[in-house]
Structures are given as C-alpha cells and as structure tokens.
Phi, psi and omega in degrees: 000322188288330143311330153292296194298327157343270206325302195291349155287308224251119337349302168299334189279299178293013150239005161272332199242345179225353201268307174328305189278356168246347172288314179313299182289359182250325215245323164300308179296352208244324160311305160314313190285313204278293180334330180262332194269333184257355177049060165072034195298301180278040167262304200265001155257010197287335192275005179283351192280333194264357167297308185298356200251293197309010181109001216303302219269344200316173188214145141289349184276306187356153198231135164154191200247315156216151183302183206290351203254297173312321157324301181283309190298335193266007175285323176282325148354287193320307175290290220286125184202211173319295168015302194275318164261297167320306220274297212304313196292313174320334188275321174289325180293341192219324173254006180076174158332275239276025164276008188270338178322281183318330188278336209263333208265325175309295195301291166340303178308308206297311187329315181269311181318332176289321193287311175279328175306313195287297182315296183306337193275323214292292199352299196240048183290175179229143170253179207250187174278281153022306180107028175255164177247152170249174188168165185151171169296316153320329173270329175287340190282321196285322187286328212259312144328308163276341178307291185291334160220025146065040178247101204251348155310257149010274211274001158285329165306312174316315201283312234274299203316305190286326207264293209311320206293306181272005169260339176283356175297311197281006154276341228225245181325273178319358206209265201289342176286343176320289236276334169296268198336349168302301177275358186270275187331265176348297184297319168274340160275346202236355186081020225279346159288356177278003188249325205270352157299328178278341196256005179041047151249143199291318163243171212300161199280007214293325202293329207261321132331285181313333195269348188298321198303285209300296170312315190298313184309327204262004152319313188257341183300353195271359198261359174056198208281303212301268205310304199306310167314316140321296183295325182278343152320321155272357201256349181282302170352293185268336132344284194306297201310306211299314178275336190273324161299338171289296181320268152352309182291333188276317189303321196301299172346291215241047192299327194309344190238037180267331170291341208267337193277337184272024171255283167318309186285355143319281212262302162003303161307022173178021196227320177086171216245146185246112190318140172236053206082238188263018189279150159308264146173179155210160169292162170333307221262307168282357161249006152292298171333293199271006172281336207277304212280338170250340169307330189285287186350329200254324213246348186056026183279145227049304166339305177127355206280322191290282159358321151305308164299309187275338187291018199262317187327098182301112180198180192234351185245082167330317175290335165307322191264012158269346166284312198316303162322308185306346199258003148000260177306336163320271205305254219321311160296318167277342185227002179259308186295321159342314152324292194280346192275276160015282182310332215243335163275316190290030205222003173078008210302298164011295190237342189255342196273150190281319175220163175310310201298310183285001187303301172313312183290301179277320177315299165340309201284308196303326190283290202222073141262018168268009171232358163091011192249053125333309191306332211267323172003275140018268184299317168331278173288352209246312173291327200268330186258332166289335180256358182282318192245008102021273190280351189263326190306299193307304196283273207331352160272334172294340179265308195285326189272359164270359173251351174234026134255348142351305181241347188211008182092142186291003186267017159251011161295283174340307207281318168337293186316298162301314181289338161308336190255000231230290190288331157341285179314314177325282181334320200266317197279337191285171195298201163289301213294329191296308191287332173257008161274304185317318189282298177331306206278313194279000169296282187339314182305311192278294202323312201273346188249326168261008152270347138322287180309304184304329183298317183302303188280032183286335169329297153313308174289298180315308204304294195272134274072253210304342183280307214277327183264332179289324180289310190275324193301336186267342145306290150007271152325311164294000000 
C-alpha cells in the first residue's frame, strides 16, 4: 500500500504541476491553428462526412482491413466509454458546470485535430505481410517526418517515444479507468459489498468483479481488429439508443430548466463556480483544466489514439477517412457528454450528490422519476457503462497491440494481451483517484509527442485536403 500511495503523490504532482498546463498550451492553439487553416472545414463539410460513413463512396477494390462505418464505430468504441458518464460528472464535481464549456470547446477543436491525425495515419499506414494494415501516429512520424524534412533521426525517436507511450496509455485510458468506474457504478447501485457480507464471503467483492471483467476482455481481445470491428459495430449502436433514451427522457422532463442550465454553463465557464453541497467549487483556471482533461478523455482529439483505428480503413483518399474521424467528438462530445452534462444539472444532481460516482445515477432517479420510472435509474447507468466501457476496454487493446507490434513484432502481441488483462484486474480493485490520476497523467504521454507531429505535418494535411476536393469537384463534373 505504501507503494500505491507513493505512485499517487507522483502522480498527482506531475499532473498539478506539469502534465494539465502543457497539455492545456498545447492541445487548444494547435486545435485553433488547423480549424482557421482548413476554414471550418469541419462545419462545411459535415454533411459530405456523414454522407461517407452512410457507404455514399464505398469501392470493393479499396485496399484496407473494414469499411469507413466499421472504421468509425470501433474508433467510437474507443471514445464513447466512461468519459461520457464518469468523466462528464468528474468534470462537474471538480470543475463545476462551466468545465462542461471547456469540454464543447475541446470537442469542437477535436473535429479537426481528428480530421488531421486520421488523414495522416492512412496516408502514411502500412501493410502486413498477412495483407492487414498497421497505422497510427508512429508511422506518420516516422515516414512522414522523414519524408519532409529528411530528419530520419528525429522522427524514429518521436515514433519510437509515441508507440511507448501508447502501449503504457492503453493500460490507463482504455483499460483501468474502463473497468474501475464498471466497478465503481455496479458496488453502487446494486450494494455489492453488502450481498457479499450476507453471503459470507472472506474477500472482497471488488475480486469477483474483476476476475468476471478480465476474463470476459481476454475472451474477445484474441480475435485482432476484424472480430473487434464486429462487436463494437453491435455494441456502439445499442449502447448509444440505450443510453441515449434514458438521457432525452430526462431532458425531456426537465425542458423548463434547459436555458437557465445552458446559462449556468456559460457563465460559469469564465467566472468559476462557488462549492454547494458536494460539488468542491472551483476557479477559473480550474474548470478549464478540468473541461481540457475530460474533453481530451471522452473524445481523444489529438491524443492519437483514433488514427489507428481509421488506418484500417478501405479508401483510396486519406482525406476522407479524416472526415470520418471528425465527426468522432461530434457524437461523443458534443451531444452524448450534453446528455449527460443535461442529466446531472437540470435535476439539480449537481450540488446535491456527495461524489461523481453517484452524480449521473441521481440526475437519472430525479428526471424520471418524474414519470414514476426512477426504480430504472440504477440499471440504466450500471447497463449503460457496462457496453460503453466493454467496448473501450476491447478496441483500445487494439491500439496498444498495434504499438507494440511496431516496435517489437507481432510474437509479442499475445504476451501484450495478458498483462493488458493483468491491468484490468489492476483497475477494478485499485482506488478512483489512483487509477484516474494515472489515466490523466499517461494521456499527457501520447498528446504531447503527437501534437508535434501534426504541427510539423500541417502542411501535409492542406495538400491532401486540397487535393481530395479537387478530386470530388471533378467527379462532379463528369
């Protein structure tokens, strides 16, 4: 234990004193710089993005491992997870309402930071001997980086730092923040140490979770991107409707308070929040951080993480399957953590709940039980975060075995799997604070080496950009 409590000082300090502020100076100008240089691109392209996800463009000759729809859903696998219910409340709980801002201003920037990462992976992916493709940001750094400035030094260092980064991430983001908040939601709604004192077992129920998680994750992780790309093609889908009906219903309710609550947030976002019952309250400075920190969390714009995922993508056009990518922080950020954001002020949840874990759980019981279904509350969020974070656990091992056949060959996938499922286990019995200072702090790893990149290679992305619309305005014509 005293070894845990260590790790969680030096965590928290490198993450108060350095990792939040550089990510923060880093992860907004360089989101502003593509959004002005591509000109809203992702406003005035959205309904071609979303024409391209519904099949418009598909080809059967295309080269890639699944189409652009399987492409997005298991990259949104990835996103849509806790983020969206944990992250959203954590974010209100330490930085108040207006950190929901900072999260609208995150997901907006992120469209394009996605649009440009995703364009880069495919450009400069690779195929296997197998005939699958790998990609991600390490192949752009390294290929692309040396292509354009003949720095081939550099940029192996870069690629090598960014593969390292993303396989201790994906133990972190993907994995143990999954699988506590699994376990967190579940010991609260349902009691679960209070069945296992009646039921007089001698250790804690935390383990019996855990060993349930951890097998079921390393059942399906063995099955590489094609089977993942199945399940979470079914499982984002009924996820979203599932959760998303509950949200909306609640919303629905409690239409009478949506200006005063889009207000609160607002003004909040620049004024900072004054503590209320359990919320901590915070300053300015503190609801940017923590709007910056669950907006990178829920949505991975920048980070690097998506760009894996999309390089699988049958297309013959890198820019395309960077629209796809873009519309990523749309769904999860802009309108599912809204949801959840919605749910947890207009119900008063806010100020009344003792911690984040229960914030979500009570705005839930309060809406509607204004239709007399409050009973469902519970099941909701505890059914909804088992497929939200299910499927993030599940693809986000696809990004870690992709960095580290990267760097070390595919006979280290396999050895890769277990300890991915090892940190599982890590996840559910270890604390809240421990396991989500660690994900804060290993985001910080991957971001910062791949927002270096995308700057040097904006260059690259205007080209194919402009190249890509030039190619459909000429399709057009004929």
């Amino acid at each position: 234990m005293q070894i845990l409590d260590l790790l969680s000082r030096l965590v928290d300090w490198y993450n108060n004193y350095i990792g939040g502020y550089a990510v923060l100076l880093l992860l907004l100008p360089t989101g502003l710089y593509f959004i002005i240089r591509l000109k809203f691109l992702n406003i005035t392209a959205l309904r071609h993005s979303i024409l391209i996800v519904a099949g418009r463009f598909d080809k059967k000759g295309d080269k890639g491992d699944v189409n652009h729809f399987k492409a997005l859903t298991t990259a949104l696998s990835a996103t849509v997870g806790t983020g969206n219910i944990v992250g959203v409340s954590l974010a209100i709980y330490l930085g108040g309402p207006g950190a929901i801002f900072w999260m609208w201003v995150t997901g907006t920037l992120g469209m394009m930071l996605k649009y440009a990462e995703c364009t880069l992976s495919h450009k400069y992916r690779s195929f296997n001997s197998d005939g699958t493709v790998s990609g991600g940001p390490m192949y752009y750094m390294r290929k692309g980086i040396t292509e354009i400035y003949n720095a081939p030094v550099f940029a192996k260092i870069l690629a090598m730092i960014f593969a390292l980064a993303t396989i201790v991430c994906s133990m972190g983001t993907g994995n143990m923040a999954q699988s506590n908040s699994m376990t967190q939601v579940f010991h609260t709604s349902y009691n679960l140490p209070v069945l296992a004192n009646i039921l007089g077992w001698s250790f804690p129920s935390k383990y019996i979770t855990a060993s349930i998680i951890t097998g079921l994750v390393l059942l399906v992780i063995v099955g590489g991107i094609k089977r993942i790309a199945d399940v979470t093609s079914r499982l984002v889908p009924i996820m979203a409707i599932f959760y998303f009906a509950a949200a909306i219903t609640v919303v629905i309710v409690m239409y009478h308070n949506i200006p005063s609550a889009l207000a609160l947030i607002v003004k909040s976002a620049f004024t900072g929040t004054a503590a209320t019952g359990g919320f901590v309250g915070s300053t300015f400075m503190l609801t940017i951080l923590w709007g910056v920190r669950r907006g990178l969390f829920s949505n991975e714009a920048g980070q690097g993480s998506a760009p894996i995922a999309h390089a699988a993508a049958r297309t013959e056009y890198p820019a395309r399957e960077g629209l796809v990518a873009s519309l990523e922080p749309l769904v999860d950020t802009l309108i599912i953590c809204t949801l959840t954001a919605l749910v947890i002020i207009l119900t008063g949840a806010w100020h009344t709940s003792t911690d984040d874990n229960t914030m979500t759980v009570v705005g839930m019981q309060v809406g509607l039980s204004k239709i007399g279904l409050g009973y469902l509350a519970p099941h909701i969020v505890a059914g909804g975060l088992l497929m939200f974070a299910f499927s993030t656990i599940i693809a986000w091992s696809y990004y870690g075995s992709r960095a580290v056949n990267y760097l070390w060959g595919e006979r280290f996938i396999k050895p890769y799997n277990y300890m991915y499922g090892l940190f599982v286990f890590f996840g559910c019995i270890w604390s809240s604070e421990l396991v989500w200072g660690f994900v804060d702090m290993v985001i910080t790893f991957m971001t910062i080496p791949n927002l270096i990149a995308l700057l040097l290679l904006s260059g690259v992305v205007v080209k194919e950009t402009r190249s890509y619309f030039s190619t459909m305005k000429k399709l057009k014509t004929r």
